[in-house]
N, CA, C and O atoms as a GROMACS GRO file, in nm:
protein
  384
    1UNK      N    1  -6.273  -5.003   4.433
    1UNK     CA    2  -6.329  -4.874   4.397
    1UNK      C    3  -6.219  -4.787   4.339
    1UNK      O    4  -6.112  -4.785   4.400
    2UNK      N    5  -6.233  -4.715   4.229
    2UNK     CA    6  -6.171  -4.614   4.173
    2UNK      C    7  -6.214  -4.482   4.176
    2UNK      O    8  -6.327  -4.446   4.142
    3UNK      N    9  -6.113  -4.401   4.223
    3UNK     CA   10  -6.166  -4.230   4.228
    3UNK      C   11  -6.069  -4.200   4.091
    3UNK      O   12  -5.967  -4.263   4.063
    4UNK      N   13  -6.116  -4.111   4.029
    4UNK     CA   14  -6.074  -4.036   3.902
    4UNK      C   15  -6.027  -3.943   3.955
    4UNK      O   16  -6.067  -3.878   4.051
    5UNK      N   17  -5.887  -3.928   3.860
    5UNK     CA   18  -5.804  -3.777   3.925
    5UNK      C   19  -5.903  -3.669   3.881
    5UNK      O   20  -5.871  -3.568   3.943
    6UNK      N   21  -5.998  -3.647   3.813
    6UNK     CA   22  -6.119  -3.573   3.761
    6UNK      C   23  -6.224  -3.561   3.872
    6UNK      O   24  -6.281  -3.452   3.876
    7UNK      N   25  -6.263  -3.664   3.976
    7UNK     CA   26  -6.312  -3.629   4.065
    7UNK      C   27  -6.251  -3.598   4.176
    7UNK      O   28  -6.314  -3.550   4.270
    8UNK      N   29  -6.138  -3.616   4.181
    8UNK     CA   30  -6.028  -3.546   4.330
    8UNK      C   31  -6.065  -3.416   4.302
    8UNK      O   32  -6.133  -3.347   4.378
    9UNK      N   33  -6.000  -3.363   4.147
    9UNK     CA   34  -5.976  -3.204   4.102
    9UNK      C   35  -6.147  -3.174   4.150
    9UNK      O   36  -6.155  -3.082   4.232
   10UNK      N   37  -6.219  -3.207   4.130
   10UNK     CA   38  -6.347  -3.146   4.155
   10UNK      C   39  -6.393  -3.161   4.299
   10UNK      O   40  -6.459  -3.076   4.360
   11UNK      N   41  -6.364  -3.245   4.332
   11UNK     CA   42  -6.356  -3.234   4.545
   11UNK      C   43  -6.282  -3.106   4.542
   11UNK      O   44  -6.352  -3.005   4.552
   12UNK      N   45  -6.166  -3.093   4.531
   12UNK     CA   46  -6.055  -3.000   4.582
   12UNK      C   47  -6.137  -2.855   4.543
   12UNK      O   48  -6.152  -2.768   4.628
   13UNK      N   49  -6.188  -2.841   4.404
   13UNK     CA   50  -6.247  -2.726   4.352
   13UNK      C   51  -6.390  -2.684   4.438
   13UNK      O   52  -6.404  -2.581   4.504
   14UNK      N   53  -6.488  -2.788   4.420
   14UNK     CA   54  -6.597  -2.758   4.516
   14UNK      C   55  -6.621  -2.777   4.641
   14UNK      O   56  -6.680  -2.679   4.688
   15UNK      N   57  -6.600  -2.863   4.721
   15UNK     CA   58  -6.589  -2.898   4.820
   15UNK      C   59  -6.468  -2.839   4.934
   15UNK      O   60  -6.506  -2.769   5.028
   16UNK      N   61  -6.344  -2.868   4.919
   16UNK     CA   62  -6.244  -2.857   5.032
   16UNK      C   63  -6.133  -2.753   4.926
   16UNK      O   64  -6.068  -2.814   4.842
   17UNK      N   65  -6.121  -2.652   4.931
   17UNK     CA   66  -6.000  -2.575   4.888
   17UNK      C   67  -5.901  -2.601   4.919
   17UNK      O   68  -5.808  -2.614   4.840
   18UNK      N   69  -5.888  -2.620   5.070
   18UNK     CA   70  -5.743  -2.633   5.111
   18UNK      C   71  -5.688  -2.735   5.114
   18UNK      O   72  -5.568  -2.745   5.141
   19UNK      N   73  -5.796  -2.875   5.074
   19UNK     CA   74  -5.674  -2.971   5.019
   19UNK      C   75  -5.582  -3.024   4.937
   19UNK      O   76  -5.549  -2.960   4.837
   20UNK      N   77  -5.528  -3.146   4.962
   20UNK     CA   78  -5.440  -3.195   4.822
   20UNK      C   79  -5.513  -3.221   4.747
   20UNK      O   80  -5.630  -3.184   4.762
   21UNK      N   81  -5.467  -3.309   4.614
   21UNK     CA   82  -5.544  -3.455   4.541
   21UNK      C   83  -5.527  -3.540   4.604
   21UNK      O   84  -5.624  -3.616   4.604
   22UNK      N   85  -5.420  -3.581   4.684
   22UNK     CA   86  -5.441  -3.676   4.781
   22UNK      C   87  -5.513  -3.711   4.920
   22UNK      O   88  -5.543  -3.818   4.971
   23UNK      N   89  -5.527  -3.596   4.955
   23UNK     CA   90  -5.677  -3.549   5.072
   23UNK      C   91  -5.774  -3.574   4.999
   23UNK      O   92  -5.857  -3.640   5.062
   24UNK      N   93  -5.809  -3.551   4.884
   24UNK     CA   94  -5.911  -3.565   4.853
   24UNK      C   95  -5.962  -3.695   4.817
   24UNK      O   96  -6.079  -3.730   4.829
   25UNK      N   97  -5.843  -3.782   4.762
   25UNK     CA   98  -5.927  -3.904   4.744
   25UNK      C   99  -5.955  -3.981   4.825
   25UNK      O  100  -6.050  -4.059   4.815
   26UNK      N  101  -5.848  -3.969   4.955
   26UNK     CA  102  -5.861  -4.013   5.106
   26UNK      C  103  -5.993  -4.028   5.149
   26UNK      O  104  -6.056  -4.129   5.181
   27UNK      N  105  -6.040  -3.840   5.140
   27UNK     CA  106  -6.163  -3.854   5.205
   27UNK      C  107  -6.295  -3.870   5.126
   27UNK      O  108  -6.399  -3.846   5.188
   28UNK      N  109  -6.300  -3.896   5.036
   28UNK     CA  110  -6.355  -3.984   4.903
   28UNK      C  111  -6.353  -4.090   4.914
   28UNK      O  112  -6.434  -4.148   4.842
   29UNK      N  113  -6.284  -4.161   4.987
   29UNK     CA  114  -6.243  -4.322   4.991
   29UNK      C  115  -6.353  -4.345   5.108
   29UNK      O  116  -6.436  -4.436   5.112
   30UNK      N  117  -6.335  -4.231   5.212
   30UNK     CA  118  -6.392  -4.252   5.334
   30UNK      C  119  -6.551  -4.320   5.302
   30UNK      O  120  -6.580  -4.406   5.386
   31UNK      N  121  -6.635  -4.302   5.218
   31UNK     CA  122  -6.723  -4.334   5.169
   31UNK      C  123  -6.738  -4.479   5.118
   31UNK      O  124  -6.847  -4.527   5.087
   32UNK      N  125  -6.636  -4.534   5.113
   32UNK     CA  126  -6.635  -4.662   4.984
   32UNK      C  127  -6.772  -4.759   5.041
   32UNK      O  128  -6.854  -4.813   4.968
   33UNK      N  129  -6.770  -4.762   5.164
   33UNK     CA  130  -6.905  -4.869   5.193
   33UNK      C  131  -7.019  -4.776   5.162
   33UNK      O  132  -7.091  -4.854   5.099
   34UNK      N  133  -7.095  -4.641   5.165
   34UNK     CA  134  -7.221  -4.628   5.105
   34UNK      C  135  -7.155  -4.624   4.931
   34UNK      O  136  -7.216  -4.679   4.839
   35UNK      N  137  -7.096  -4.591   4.922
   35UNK     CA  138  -7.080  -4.643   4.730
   35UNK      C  139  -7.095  -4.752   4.696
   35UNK      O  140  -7.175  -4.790   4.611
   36UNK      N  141  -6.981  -4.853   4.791
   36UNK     CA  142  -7.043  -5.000   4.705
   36UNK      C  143  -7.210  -5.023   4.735
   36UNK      O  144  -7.274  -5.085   4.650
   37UNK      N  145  -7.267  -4.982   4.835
   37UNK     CA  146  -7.398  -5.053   4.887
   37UNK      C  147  -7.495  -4.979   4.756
   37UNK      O  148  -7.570  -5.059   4.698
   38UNK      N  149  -7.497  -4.866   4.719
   38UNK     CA  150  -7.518  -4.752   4.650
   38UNK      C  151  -7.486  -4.871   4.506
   38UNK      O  152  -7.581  -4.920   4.445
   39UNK      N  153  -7.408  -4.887   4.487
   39UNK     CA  154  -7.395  -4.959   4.323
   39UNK      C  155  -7.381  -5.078   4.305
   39UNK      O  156  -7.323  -5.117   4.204
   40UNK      N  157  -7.444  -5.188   4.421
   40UNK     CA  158  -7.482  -5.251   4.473
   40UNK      C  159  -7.658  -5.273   4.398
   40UNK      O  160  -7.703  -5.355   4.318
   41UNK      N  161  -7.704  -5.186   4.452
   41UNK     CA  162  -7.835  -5.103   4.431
   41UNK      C  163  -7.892  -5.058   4.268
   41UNK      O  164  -8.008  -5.055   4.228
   42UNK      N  165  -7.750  -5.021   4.185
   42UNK     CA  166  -7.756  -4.965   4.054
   42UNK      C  167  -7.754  -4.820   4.081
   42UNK      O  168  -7.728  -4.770   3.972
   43UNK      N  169  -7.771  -4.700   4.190
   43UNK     CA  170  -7.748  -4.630   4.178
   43UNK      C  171  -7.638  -4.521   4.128
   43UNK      O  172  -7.528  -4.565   4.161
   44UNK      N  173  -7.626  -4.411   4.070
   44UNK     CA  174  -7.547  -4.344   3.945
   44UNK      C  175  -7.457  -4.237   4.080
   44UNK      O  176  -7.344  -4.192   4.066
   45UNK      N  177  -7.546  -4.218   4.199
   45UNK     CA  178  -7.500  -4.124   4.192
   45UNK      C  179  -7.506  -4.135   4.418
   45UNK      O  180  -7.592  -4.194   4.484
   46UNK      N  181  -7.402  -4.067   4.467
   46UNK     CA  182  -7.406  -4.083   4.670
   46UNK      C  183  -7.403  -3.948   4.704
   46UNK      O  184  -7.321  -3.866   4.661
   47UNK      N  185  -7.523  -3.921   4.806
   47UNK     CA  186  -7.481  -3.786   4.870
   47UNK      C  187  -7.448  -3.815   4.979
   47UNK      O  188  -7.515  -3.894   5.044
   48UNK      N  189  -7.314  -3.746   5.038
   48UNK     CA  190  -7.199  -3.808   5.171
   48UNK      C  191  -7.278  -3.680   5.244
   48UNK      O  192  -7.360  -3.595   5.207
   49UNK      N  193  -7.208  -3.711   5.364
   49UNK     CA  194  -7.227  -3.671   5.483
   49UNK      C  195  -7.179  -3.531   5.503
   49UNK      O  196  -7.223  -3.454   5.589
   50UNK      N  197  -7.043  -3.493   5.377
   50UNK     CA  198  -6.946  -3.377   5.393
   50UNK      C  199  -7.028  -3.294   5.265
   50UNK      O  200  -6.979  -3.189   5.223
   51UNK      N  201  -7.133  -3.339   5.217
   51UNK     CA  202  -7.148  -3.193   5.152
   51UNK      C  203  -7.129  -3.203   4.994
   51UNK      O  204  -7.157  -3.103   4.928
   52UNK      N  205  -7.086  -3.312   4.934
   52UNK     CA  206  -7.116  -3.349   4.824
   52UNK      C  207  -7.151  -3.470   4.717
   52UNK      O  208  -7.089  -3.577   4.720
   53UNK      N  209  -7.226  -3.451   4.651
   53UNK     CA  210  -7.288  -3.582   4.534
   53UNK      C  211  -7.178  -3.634   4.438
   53UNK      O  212  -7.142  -3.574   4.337
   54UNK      N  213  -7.112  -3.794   4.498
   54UNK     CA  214  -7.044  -3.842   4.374
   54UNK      C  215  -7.161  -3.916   4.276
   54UNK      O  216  -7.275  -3.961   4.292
   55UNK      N  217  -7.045  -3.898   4.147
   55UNK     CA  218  -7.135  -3.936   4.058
   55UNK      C  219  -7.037  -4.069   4.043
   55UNK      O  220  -6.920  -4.085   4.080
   56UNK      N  221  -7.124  -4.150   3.981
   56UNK     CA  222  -7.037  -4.320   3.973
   56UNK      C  223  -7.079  -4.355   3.831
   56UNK      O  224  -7.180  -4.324   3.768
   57UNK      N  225  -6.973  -4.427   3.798
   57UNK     CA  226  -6.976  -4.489   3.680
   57UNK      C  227  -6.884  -4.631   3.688
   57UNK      O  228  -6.829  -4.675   3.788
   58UNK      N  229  -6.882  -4.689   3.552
   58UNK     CA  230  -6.787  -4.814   3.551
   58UNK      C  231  -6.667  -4.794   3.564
   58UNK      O  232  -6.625  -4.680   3.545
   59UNK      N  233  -6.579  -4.900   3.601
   59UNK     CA  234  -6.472  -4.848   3.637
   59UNK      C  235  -6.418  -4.957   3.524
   59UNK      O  236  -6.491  -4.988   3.430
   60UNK      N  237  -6.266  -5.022   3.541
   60UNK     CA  238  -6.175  -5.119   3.440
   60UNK      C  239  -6.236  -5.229   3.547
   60UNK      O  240  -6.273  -5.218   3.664
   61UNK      N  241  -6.230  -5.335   3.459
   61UNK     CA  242  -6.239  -5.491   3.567
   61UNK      C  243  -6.364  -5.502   3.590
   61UNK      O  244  -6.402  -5.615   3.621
   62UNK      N  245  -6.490  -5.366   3.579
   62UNK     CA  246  -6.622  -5.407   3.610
   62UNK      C  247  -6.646  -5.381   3.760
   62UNK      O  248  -6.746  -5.436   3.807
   63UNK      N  249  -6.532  -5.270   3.886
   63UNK     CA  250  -6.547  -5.188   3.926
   63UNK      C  251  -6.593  -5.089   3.941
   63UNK      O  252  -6.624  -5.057   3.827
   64UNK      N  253  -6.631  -4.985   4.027
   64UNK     CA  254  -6.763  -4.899   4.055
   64UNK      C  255  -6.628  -4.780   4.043
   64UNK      O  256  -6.514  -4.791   4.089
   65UNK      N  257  -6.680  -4.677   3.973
   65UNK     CA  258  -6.589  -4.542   3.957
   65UNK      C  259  -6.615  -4.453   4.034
   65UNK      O  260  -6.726  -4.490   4.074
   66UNK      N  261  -6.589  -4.342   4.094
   66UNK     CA  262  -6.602  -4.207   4.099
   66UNK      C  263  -6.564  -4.150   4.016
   66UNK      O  264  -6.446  -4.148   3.980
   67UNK      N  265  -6.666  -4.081   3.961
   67UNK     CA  266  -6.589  -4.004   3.822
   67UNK      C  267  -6.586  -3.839   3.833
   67UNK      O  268  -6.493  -3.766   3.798
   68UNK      N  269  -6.686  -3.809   3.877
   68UNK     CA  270  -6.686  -3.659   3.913
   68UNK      C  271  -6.758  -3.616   4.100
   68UNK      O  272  -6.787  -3.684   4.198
   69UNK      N  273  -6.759  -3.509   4.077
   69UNK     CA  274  -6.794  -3.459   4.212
   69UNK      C  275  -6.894  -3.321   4.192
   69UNK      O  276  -6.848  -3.216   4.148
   70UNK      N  277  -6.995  -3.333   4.219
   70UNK     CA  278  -7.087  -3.180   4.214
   70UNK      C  279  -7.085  -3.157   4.424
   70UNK      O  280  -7.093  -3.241   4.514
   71UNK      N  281  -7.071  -3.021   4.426
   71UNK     CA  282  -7.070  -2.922   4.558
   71UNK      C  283  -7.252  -2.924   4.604
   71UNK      O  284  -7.342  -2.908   4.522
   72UNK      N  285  -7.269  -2.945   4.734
   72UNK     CA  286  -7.419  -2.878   4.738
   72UNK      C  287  -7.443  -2.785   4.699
   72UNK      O  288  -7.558  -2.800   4.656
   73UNK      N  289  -7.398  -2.641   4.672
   73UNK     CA  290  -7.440  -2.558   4.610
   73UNK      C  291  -7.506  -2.549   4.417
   73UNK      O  292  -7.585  -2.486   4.347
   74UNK      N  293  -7.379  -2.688   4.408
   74UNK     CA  294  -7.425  -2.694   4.264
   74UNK      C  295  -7.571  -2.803   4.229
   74UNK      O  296  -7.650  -2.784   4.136
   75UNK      N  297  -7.577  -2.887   4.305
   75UNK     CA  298  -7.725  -2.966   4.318
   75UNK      C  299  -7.790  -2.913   4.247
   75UNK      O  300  -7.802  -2.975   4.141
   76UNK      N  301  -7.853  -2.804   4.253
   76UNK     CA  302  -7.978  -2.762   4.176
   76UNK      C  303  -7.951  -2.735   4.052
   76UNK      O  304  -8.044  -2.757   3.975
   77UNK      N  305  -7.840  -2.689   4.000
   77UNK     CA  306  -7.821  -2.704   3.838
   77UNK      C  307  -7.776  -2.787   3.791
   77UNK      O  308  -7.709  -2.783   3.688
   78UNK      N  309  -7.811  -2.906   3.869
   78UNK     CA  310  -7.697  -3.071   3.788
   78UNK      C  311  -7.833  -3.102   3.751
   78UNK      O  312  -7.834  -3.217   3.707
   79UNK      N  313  -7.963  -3.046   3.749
   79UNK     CA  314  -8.071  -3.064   3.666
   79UNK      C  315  -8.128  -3.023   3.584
   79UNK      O  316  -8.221  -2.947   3.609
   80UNK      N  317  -8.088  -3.065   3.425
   80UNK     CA  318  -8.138  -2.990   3.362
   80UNK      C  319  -8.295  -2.939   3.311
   80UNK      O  320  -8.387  -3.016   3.282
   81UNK      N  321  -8.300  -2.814   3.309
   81UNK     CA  322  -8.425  -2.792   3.290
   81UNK      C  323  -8.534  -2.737   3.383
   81UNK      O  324  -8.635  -2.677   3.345
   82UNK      N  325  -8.493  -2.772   3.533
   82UNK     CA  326  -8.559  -2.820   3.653
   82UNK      C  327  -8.514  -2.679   3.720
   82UNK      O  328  -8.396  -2.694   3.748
   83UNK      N  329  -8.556  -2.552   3.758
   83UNK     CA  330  -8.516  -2.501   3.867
   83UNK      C  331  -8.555  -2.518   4.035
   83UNK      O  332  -8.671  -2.491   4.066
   84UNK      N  333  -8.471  -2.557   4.132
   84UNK     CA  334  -8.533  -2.623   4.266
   84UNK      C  335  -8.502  -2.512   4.316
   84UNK      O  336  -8.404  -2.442   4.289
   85UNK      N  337  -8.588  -2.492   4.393
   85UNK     CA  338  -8.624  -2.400   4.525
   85UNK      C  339  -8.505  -2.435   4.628
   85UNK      O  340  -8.446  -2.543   4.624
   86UNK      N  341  -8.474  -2.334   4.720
   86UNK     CA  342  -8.390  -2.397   4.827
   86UNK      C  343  -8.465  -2.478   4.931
   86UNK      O  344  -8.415  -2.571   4.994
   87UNK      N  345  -8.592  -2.433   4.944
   87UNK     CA  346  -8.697  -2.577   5.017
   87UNK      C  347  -8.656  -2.673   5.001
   87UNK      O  348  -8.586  -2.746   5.070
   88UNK      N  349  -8.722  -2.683   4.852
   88UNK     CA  350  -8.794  -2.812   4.741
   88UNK      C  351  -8.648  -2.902   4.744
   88UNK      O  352  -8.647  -3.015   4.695
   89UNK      N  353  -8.526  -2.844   4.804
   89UNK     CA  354  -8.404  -2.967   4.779
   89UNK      C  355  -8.389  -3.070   4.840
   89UNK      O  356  -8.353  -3.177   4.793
   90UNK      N  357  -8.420  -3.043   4.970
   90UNK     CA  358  -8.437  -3.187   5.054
   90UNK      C  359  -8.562  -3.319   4.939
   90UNK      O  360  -8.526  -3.434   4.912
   91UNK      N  361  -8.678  -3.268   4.900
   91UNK     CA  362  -8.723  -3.297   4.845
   91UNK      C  363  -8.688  -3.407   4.734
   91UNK      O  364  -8.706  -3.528   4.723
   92UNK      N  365  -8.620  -3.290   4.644
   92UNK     CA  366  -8.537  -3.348   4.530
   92UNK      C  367  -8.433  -3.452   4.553
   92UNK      O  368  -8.418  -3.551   4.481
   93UNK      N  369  -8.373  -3.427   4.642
   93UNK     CA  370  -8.257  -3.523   4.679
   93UNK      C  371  -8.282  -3.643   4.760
   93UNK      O  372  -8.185  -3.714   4.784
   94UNK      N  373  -8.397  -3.677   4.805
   94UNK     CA  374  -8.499  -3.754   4.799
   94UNK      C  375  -8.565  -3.839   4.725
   94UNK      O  376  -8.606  -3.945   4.772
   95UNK      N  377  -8.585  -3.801   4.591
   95UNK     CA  378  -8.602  -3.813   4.480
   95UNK      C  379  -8.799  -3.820   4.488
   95UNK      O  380  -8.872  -3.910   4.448
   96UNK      N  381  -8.839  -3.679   4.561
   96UNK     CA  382  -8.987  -3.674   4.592
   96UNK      C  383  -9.071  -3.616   4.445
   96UNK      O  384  -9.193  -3.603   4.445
   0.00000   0.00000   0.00000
């Protein structure tokens, strides 16, 4: 598994302020078994336990990427077009 220094910077930005880039990919890593199972699956995208949606892509070698990081707060505008209710998110993230 590969984390992108692009998705550390965006852990560190949305998620955890007070860490490093290296905290961050740590606890980014912490995840690696629902990611592989997750792209395993073909899914694009994991919502963790701490509060934010990686997004995955290919990696070199035909490896699974982390490429970016959206915050729960940002969820509802990583859709375009779509405004979600603060209800309707469990919903959405669901994919109801």
């Amino acid at each position: 598994m590969i984390i992108t220094a692009h998705a550390a910077q965006r852990y560190v930005e949305r998620i955890a302020p007070h860490f490093t880039i290296e905290q961050a990919r740590t606890e980014i890593g912490l995840s690696e078994r629902a990611i592989a199972t997750a792209a395993g699956f073909g899914c694009t995208a994991v919502i963790t336990g701490f509060g934010a949606k990686l997004i995955l892509g290919p990696g070199e070698g035909g490896d699974i990427a982390v490429v970016t990081v959206v915050g729960a707060r940002d969820r509802a505008q990583a859709v375009p077009g779509k405004i979600i209710k603060r209800w309707d998110r469990a919903r959405w993230a669901r994919g109801l």
